[in-house]
C-alpha positions as CSV (number, residue, x, y, z in Angstrom):
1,X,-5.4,7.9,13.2
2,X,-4.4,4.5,12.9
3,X,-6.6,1.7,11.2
4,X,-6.7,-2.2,10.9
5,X,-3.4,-3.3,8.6
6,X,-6.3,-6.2,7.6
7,X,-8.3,-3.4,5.2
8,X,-7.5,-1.8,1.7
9,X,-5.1,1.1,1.3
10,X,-7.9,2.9,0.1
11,X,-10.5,1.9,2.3
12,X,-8.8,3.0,5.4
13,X,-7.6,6.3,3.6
14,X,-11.7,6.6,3.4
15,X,-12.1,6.1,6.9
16,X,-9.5,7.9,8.2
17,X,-11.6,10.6,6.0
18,X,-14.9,10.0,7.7
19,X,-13.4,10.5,11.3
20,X,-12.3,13.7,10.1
21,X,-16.0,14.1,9.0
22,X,-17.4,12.7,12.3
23,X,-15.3,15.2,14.5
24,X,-16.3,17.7,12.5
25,X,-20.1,17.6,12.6
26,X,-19.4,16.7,16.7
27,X,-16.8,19.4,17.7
28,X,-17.8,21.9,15.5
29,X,-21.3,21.8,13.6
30,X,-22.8,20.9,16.8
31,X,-22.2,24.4,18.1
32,X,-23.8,26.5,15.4
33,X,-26.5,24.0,15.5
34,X,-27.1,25.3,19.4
35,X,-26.8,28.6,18.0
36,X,-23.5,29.2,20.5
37,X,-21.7,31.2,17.1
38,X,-18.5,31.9,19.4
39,X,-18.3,28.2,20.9
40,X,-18.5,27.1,16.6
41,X,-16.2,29.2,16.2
42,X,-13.1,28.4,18.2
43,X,-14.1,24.9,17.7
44,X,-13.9,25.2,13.9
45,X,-10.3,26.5,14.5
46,X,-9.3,23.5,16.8
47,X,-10.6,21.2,14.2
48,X,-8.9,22.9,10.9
49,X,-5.6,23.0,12.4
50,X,-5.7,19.7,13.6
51,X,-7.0,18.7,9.9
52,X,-4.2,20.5,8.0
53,X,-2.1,19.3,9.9
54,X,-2.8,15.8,8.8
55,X,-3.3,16.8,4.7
56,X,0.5,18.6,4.8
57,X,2.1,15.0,6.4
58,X,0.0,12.7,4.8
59,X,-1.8,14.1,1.4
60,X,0.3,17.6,1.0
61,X,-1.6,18.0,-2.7
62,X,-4.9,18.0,-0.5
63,X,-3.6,20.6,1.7
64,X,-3.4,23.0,-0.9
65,X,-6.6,22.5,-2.5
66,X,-8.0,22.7,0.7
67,X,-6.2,26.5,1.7
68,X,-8.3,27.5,-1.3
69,X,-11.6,26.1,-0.6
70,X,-10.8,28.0,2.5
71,X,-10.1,31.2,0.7
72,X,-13.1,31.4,-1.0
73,X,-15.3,30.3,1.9
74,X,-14.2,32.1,5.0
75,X,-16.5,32.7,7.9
76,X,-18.8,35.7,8.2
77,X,-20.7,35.2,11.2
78,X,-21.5,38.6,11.3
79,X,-23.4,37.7,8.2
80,X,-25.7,35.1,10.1
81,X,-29.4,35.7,10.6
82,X,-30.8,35.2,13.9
83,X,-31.9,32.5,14.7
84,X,-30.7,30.4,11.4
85,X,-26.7,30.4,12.5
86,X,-26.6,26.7,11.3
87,X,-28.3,27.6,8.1
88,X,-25.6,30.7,7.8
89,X,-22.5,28.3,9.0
90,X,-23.8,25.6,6.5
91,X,-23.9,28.1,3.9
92,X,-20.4,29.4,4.1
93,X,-17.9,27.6,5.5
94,X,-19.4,24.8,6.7
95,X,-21.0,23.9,4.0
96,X,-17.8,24.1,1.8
97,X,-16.0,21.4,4.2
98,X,-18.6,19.2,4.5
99,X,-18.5,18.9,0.4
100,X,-15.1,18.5,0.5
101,X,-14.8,15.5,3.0
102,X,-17.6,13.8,1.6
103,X,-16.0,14.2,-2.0
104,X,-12.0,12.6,-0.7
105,X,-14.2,10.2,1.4
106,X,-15.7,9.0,-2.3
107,X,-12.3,9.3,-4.3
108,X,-10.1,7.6,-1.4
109,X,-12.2,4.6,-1.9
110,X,-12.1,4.9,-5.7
111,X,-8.0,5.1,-5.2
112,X,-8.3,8.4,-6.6
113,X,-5.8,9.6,-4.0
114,X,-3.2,6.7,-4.1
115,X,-1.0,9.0,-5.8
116,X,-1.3,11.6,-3.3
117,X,-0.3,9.5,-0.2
118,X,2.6,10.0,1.9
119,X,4.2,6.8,2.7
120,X,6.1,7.9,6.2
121,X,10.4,6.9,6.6
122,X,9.0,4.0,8.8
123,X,6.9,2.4,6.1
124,X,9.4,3.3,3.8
125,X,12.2,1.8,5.6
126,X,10.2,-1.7,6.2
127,X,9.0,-1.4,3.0
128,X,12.7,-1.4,1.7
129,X,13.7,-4.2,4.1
130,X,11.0,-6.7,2.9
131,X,11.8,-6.4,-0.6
132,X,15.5,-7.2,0.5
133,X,14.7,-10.0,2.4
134,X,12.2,-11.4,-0.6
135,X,15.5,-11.0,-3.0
136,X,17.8,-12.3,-0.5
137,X,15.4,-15.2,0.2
138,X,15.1,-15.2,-3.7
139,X,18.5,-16.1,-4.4
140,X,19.2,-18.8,-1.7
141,X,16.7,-20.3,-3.1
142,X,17.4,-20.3,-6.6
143,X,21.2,-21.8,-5.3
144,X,19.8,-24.2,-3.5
145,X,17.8,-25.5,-6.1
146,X,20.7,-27.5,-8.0
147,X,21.9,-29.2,-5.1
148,X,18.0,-30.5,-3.6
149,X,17.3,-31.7,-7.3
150,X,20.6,-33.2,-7.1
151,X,20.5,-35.0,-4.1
152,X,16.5,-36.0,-5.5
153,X,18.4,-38.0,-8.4
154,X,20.9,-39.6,-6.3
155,X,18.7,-40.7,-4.3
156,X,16.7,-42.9,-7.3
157,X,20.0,-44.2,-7.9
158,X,20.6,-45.6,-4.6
159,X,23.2,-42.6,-3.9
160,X,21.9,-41.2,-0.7
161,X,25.4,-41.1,0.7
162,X,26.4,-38.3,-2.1
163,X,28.2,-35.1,-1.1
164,X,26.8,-32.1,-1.4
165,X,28.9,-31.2,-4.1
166,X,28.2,-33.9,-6.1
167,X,24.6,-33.6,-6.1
168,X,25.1,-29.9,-6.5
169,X,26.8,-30.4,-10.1
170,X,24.4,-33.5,-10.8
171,X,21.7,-30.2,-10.0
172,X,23.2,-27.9,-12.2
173,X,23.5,-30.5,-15.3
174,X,20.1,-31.4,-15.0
175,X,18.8,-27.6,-15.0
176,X,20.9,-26.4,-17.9
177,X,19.8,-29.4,-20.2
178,X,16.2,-29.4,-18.9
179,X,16.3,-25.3,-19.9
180,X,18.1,-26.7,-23.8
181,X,15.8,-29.1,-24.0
182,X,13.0,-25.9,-23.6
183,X,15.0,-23.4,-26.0
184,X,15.5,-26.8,-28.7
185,X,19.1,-26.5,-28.7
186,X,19.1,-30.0,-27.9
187,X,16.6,-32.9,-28.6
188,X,15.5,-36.1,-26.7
189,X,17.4,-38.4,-29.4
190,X,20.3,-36.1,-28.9
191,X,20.2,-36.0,-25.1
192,X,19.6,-39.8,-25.6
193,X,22.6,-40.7,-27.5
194,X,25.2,-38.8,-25.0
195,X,23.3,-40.9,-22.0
196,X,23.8,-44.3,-23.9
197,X,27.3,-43.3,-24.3
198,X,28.3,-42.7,-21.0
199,X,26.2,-45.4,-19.7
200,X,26.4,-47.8,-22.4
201,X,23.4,-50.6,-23.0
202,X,24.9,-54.2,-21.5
């Protein structure tokens, strides 16, 4: 069941819910409600397995709480009065799974059920690969920094035909006294004296 990458985590967790929901009341409910008991009941079976299925890979805590419900709200159709076998489904285990979609429907949207999420190796993996490329990118960046700022000052003074290297170190200077001029290890006066004295007034 794969949704839009253009919505919320959490919203298309909650729809991925109400699909569930909608094949249920169209593959399964719909058959108790024509009062075809055995139809329901194979159906119901098609549908849970496929629904485990998807809690154990994708919300495995889910899966669990979900056996249980399932314990405690198995099917007796021989239980059922004629004619009410929706009433009687609806009752029992229908009844119980309905609640229980419409209750993870609710909480997926709350992100009640980020915790319990799956993220698959794929994700993972690209996951892991972006945050890579972001530092990698990071650092080049933070290298390259000196030697633009460099090159931005050499080119006030008329020095467009600096090397790299030049305005690299020119870079570097002018980020290490522009950060102790922030931490006031140095002061303008002081910064101004050591200009005037390797560029002395004429």
């Amino acid at each position: 069941m794969e949704l839009s990458n253009s919505i919320s985590p959490q919203e298309s967790l909650a729809r991925e819910f109400e699909q569930w929901q909608k094949l249920f009341y169209d593959e399964v409910h719909i058959h108790f409600a024509k009062k075809n008991v055995k139809r329901g009941e194979v159906a119901l079976e098609s549908w849970e397995a496929r629904f485990t299925k998807y809690l154990i890979e994708q919300l495995p805590p889910l899966a669990k709480k979900y056996q249980q419900l399932r314990l405690k709200n198995q099917l007796h159709t021989e239980h059922f009065v004629i004619p009410h076998y929706l009433e009687g489904f609806m009752s029992q285990t229908g009844g119980a799974i309905a609640s229980f979609l419409e209750q993870y429907i609710d909480d997926a949207r709350k992100g009640n059920l980020d915790e319990y999420r799956v993220i698959s190796a794929d994700k993972f993996a690209n996951s892991k690969r972006q945050e890579q490329v972001i530092k990698r990118n990071t650092w080049k960046s933070f290298f390259l920094l000196p030697k633009l700022l460099g090159h931005f000052f050499l080119d006030l003074l008329g020095r467009k035909d600096a090397r790299d290297t030049t305005a690299t170190i020119l870079g570097w200077i002018s980020l290490i006294t522009f950060i102790l001029l922030l931490a006031n290890v140095i002061s303008l006066s002081t910064l101004e004296s050591i200009w005037r004295f390797f560029v002395p007034v004429k």
